[in-house]
MIFI-987159 format. One record per residue: x, y, z of N, C-alpha, C in turn. Coordinates in steps of 0.02 Angstrom, whole numbers, plus 50000, padded with zeros to 5 digits. Example, Ala and Ser with C-alpha at 12.3 -4.5 7.8 and 13.67 -1.06 7.14 Angstrom:
<drennus>
506604971650390506154977550390506604983550390506424988850354506844994750357506455000250394
</drennus>
This chain:
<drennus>
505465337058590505355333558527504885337358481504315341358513503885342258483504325352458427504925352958469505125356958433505465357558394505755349258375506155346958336505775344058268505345341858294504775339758226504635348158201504535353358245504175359558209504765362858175505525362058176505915365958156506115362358071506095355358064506165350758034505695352057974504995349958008504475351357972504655358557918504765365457968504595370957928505275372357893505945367857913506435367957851506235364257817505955359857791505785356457726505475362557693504885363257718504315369257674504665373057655505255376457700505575382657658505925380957596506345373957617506695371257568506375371257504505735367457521505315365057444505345371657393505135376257446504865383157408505185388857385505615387057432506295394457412506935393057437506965386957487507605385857490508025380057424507755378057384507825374657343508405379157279507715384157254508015387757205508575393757250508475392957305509335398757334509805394257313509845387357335510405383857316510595382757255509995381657205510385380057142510485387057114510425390057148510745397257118511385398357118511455397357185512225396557219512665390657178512465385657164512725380657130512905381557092512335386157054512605387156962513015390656933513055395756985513405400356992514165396956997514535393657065515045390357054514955386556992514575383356971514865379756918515185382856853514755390256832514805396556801515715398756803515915397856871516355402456872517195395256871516875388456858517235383156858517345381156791516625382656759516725380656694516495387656610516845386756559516455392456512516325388856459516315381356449516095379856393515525378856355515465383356310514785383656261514405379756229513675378956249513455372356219513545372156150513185365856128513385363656078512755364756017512575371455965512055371155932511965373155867511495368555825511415370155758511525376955732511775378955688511495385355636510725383255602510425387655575509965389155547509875384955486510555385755451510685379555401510745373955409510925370555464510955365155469510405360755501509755364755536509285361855584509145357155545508945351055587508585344155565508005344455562507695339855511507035339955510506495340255581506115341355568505765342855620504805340855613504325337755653503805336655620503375338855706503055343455696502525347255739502035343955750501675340555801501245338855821500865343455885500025342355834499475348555889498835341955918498725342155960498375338155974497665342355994497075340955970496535345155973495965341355987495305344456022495115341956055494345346856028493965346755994493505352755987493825358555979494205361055949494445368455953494455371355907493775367155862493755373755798493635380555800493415384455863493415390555849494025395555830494565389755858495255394255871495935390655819495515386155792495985381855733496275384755678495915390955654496165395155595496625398755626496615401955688497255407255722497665403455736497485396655745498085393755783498395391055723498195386955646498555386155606498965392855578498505396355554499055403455546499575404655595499495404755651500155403055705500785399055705500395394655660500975388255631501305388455572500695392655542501355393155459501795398255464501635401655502501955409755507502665406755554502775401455580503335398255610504115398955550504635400855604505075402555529505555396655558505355390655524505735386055523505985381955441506435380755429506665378555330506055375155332505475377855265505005374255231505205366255231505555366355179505535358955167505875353355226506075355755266506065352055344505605350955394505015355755384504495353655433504025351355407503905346355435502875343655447502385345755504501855347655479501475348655535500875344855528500735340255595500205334355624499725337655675499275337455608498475339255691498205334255712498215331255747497685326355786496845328255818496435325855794495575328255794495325321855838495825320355878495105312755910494695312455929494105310455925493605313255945493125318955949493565323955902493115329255888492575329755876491975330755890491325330955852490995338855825491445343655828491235347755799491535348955722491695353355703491935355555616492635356755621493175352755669493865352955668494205349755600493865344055584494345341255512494055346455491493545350155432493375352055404493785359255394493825364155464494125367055456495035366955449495205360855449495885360655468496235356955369495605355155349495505354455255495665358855226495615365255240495645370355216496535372155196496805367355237497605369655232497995363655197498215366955143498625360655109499355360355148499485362155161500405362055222500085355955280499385355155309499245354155359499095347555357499525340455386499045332155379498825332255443498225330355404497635327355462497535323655482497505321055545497335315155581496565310955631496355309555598495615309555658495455304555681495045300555714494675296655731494235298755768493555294155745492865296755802493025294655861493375290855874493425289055946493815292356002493685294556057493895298256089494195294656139494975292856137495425288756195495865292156234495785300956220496415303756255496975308256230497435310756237497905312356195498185309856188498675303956248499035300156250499095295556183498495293656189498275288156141498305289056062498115298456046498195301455986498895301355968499135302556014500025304055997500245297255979500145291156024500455285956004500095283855949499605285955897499445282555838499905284955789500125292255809500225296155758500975296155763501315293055808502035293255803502275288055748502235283855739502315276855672502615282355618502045288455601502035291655531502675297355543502895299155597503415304355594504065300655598504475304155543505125302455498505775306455523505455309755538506105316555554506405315455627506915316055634507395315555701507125319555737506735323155725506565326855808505875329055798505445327555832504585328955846504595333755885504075340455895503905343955935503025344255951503145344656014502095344956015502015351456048501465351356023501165356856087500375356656075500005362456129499425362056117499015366956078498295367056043497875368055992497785375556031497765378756095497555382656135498295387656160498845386656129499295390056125499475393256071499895397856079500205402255997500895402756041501455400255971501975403055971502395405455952502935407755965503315414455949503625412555882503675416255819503835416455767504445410555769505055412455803505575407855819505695401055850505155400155893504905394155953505425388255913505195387055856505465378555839506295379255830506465386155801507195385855787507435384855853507385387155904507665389355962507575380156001507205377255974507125371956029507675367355979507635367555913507815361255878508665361355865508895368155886509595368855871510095367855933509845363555998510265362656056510035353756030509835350755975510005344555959510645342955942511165347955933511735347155896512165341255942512105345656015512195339056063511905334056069512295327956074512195319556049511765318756154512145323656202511665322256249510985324056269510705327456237510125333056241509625326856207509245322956257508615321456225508045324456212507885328556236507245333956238507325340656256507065344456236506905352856245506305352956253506395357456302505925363556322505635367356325505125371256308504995378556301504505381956368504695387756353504135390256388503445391156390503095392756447502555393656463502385399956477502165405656444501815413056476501165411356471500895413956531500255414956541499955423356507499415423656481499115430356445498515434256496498735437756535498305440856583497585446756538497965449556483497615454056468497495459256532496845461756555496635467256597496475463456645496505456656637495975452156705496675450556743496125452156806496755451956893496505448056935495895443356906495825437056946496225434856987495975431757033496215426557056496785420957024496515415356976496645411856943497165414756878497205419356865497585423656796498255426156858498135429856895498655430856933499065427256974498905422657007499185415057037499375412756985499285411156937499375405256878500055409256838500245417256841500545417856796501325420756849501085422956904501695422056957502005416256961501535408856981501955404256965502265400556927501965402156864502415402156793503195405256790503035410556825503665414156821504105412056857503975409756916504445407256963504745400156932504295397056908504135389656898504805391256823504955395156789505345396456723506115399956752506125401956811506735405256821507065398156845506485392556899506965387956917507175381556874506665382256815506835376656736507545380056737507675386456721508355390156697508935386456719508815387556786509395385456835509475377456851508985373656826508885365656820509355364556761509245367356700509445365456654510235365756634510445371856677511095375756677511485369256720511105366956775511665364256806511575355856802511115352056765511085348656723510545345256682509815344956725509325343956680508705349256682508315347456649507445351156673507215343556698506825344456753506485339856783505765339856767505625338056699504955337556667504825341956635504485342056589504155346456511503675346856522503425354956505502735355956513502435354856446501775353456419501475350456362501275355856334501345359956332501085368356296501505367756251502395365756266502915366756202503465362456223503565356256197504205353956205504525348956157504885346656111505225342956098505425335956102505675330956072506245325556091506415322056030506895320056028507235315955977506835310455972506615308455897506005304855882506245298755903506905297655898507135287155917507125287455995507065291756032506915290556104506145291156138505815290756073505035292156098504985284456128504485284456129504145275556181503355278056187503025271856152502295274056199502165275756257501805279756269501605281556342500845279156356501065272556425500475269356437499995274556437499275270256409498715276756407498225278456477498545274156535498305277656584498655284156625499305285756582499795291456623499395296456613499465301756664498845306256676499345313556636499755313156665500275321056645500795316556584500705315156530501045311956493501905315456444501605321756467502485327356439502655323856509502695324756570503135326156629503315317056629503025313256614503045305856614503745304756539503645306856483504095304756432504635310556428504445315456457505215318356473505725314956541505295314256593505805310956649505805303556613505645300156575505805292556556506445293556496506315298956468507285300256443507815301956483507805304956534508165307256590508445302356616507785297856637508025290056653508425285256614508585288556538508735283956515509605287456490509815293456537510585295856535510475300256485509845303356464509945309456422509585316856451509925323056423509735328956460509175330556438508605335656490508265339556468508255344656471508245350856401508745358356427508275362156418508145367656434507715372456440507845377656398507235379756364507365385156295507085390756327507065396656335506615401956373506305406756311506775404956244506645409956191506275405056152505825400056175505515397156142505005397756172504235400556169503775402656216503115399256177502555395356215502045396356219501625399256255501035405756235500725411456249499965407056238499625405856310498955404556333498905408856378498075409356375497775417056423497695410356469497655414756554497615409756591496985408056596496785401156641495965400556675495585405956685494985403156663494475406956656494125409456739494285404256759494055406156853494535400656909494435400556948494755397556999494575388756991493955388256979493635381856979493845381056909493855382056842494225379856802495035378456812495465384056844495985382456862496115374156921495585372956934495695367157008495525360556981495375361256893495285354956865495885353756844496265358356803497185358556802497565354456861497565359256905497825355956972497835350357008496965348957018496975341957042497185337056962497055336356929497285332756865498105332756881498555336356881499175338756884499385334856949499085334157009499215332957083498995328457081498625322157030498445315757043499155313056976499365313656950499925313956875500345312156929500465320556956501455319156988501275313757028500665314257054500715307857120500935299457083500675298257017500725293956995501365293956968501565297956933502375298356888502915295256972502855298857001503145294457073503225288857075502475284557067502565278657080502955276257022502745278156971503015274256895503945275356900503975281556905504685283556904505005282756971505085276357009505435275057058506125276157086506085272957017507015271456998507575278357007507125283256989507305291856975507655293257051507315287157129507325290557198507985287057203508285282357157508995279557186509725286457168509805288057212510305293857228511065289657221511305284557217511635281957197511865278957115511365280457114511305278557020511405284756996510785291356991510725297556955511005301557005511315299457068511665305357067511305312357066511405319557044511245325457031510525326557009510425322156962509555321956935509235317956983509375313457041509065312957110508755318557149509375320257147509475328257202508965333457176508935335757098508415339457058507735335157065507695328357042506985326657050506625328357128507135326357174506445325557242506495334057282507015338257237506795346457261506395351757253506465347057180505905351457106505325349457129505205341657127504415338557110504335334057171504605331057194504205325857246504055328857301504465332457339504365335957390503485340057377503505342257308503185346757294502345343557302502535336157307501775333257268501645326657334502195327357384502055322257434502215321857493502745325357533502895326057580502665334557617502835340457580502665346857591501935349257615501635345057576500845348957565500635345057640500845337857657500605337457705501015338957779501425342157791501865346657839501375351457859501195358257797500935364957819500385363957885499785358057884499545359057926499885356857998500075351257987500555351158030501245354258078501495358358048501765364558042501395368958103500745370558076500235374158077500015374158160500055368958169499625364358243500275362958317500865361258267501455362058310501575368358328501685375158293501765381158314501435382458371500945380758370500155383858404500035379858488500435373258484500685371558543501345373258562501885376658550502235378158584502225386558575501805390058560501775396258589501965398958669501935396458706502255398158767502915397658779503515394358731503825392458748504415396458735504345402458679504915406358659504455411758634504535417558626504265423058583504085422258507504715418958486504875418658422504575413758404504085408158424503565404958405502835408958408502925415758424502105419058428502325421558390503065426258346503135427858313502865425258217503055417758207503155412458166502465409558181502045411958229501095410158211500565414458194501205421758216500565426558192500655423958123501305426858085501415426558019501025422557967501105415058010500655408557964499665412557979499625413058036498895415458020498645423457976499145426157981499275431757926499215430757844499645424157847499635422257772499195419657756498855412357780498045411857772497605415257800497485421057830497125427057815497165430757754497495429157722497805432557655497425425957618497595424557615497215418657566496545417257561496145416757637495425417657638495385425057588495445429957612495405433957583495465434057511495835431757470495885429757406495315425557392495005419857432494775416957402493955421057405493825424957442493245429557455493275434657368493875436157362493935441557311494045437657245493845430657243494345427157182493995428657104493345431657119493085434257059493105440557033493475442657076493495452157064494335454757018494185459756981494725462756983495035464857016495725464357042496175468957080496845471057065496865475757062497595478657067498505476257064498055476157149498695473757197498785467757188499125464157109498885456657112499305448757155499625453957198500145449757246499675448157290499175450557304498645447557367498335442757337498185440057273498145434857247498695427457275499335428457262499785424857269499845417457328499585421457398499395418357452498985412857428498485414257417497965409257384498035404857355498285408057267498605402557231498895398157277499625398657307499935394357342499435389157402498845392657425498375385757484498255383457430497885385757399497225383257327497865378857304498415378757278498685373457259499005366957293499195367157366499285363057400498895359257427498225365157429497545359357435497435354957379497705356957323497295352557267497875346157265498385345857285498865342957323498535335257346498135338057402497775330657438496995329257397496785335257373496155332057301496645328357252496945328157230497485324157184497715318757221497895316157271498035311157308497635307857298496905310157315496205304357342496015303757274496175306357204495855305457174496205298357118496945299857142497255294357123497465286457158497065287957220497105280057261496595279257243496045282357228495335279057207495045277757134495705280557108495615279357038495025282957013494955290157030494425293257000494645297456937495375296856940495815303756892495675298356818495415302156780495365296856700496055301356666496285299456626497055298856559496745305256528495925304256514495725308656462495375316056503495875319556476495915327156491495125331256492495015332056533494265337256527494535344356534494425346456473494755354856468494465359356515495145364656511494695370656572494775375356525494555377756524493985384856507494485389556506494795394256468495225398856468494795405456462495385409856480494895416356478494865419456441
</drennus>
């Protein structure tokens, strides 16, 4: 029995991690070679209005680069609006954000969240399709065309964009983990989207058709991954843009990166509970199959296997070779990871010896995100991390 739980166990983990995206590779591929029909998307002339929402938080130092970021956007003038939200700011964010006549301002002294900013500020947007993103990103000249012209399809509730991380010269720890799994994390949006949805929006850059917005209660912790899967739920797609990019340098250190994470790992834990309905495989069908490969596995069953995993190997070492084989390896790889976490302030090179790490450092923050959401310590309102 005890080798049946360990074989079980360590096919899930592979599954979660790499056996997941082999299959929808394989999948997409047949579907590729079953079907050639071309989606369905605007010309340039025809894009729909569109109204940009930045939600900001103190970030006057970076408010002038980042509005210049925004006008320099080549989307038809007289189709876009762009919405800054200042809640709670207490430094010189309205003041500097006055300076721009293209730019409406939004503030309140009171500080409730983003959640809470967005839902004041949705009433005032007119235009069929809203895009947000954040005050701490820049994006690519094209970003809005590229997201707003796969509206043409009547099924496409929301788009996507990307996420690059900005390493510059730094080989941290935290800059190198953070931008490997970006990468991985964007090849398998690709192949989500291809074969029928994206299973959640990251909040750096995404989209949705303004009549499918809905408040988002103001205790949801990850509120993109919450109102993108609540359209999904509601029989509409979410497609993935890759030529639509938001460019943030990563965390500033490891411990800024682990306020992300656990924040992120107390969210999915909650979007779970909220999004139940998502686990009936008889209803959604295919976006079942994508939700619990992509994300649940990822945020509730997996993280607590590895040690387990870990402890089963280690008792049946006597029993076949190929279990001393399959324990050096696991103590190899967290030897690799201690090691990372010894070096997590240094420059290095070789930034794949990072990688190990990232991956504990995030499955640990896995069960800090658990405890922090049965005890209700995770607050709605975002405490920023520190970029580099």
């Amino acid at each position: 029995m005890l080798e049946l739980y360990f074989w079980i166990g360590l096919g899930i983990i592979f599954y979660t991690y790499l056996g997941y995206g082999i299959l929808l590779y394989i999948i997409v591929l047949l579907k590729r070679s079953f079907s050639s029909a071309k989606p369905q998307q605007y010309s340039f002339e025809e894009l729909p209005g569109m109204t940009l929402i930045v939600a900001c938080y103190n970030e006057a130092d970076i408010l002038d680069e980042k509005v210049k970021n925004t006008l320099d956007l080549q989307y038809p003038l007289e189709k876009l609006n762009l919405y800054f939200v200042t809640d709670g700011s207490n430094d010189n964010s309205v003041e500097v954000l006055k300076k721009y006549e293209r730019v409406v301002t939004f503030h309140d002294d009171k500080r409730a969240g983003k959640v809470a900013a967005v839902n004041r500020v949705m009433p005032h947007v007119k235009t069929p399709i809203v895009a947000y993103c954040d005050a701490n990103t820049f994006l690519n000249p094209e970003a809005l065309v590229h997201l707003a012209r796969h509206y043409k399809d009547p099924k496409v509730g929301a788009v996507a964009g990307e996420k690059k991380i900005y390493q510059g010269d730094k080989e941290h720890a935290a800059g190198s983990g953070e931008g490997a799994y970006w990468k991985y994390e964007s090849a398998l949006k690709k192949l989500d989207s291809e074969l029928h949805t994206v299973v959640g929006a990251a909040g750096e850059l995404f989209s949705v058709r303004t009549e499918l917005y809905e408040d988002v209660p103001g205790n949801i912790i990850i509120e993109d991954f919450f109102l993108s899967m609540r359209i999904v739920e509601r029989g509409f797609r979410v497609v993935y843009e890759p030529d639509a990019y938001a460019m943030e340098t990563s965390s500033a250190s490891v411990k800024e990166e682990q306020k992300r994470k656990v924040r992120i790992a107390a969210g999915g834990i909650q979007s779970i509970v909220k999004l139940y309905g998502l686990l009936n495989v008889f209803k959604y069908g295919v976006v079942t199959f994508q939700y619990v490969s992509h994300r649940v596995l990822r945020w509730t069953l997996t993280p607590l296997l590895l040690p387990v995993v870990f402890v089963l190997n280690y008792l049946l070492l006597n029993l076949h070779p190929v279990y001393l084989v399959l324990f050096i390896g696991q103590v190899l790889f967290y030897s690799i990871s201690l090691l990372g976490y010894l070096l997590q302030g240094k420059k290095i090179k070789f930034k794949m010896l990072f990688i190990p790490y990232y991956f504990t450092f995030m499955n640990w923050s896995v069960y800090r995100g658990f405890l922090r959401y049965i005890g209700g310590k995770q607050s709605a309102v975002w405490e920023k991390a520190k970029r580099a």
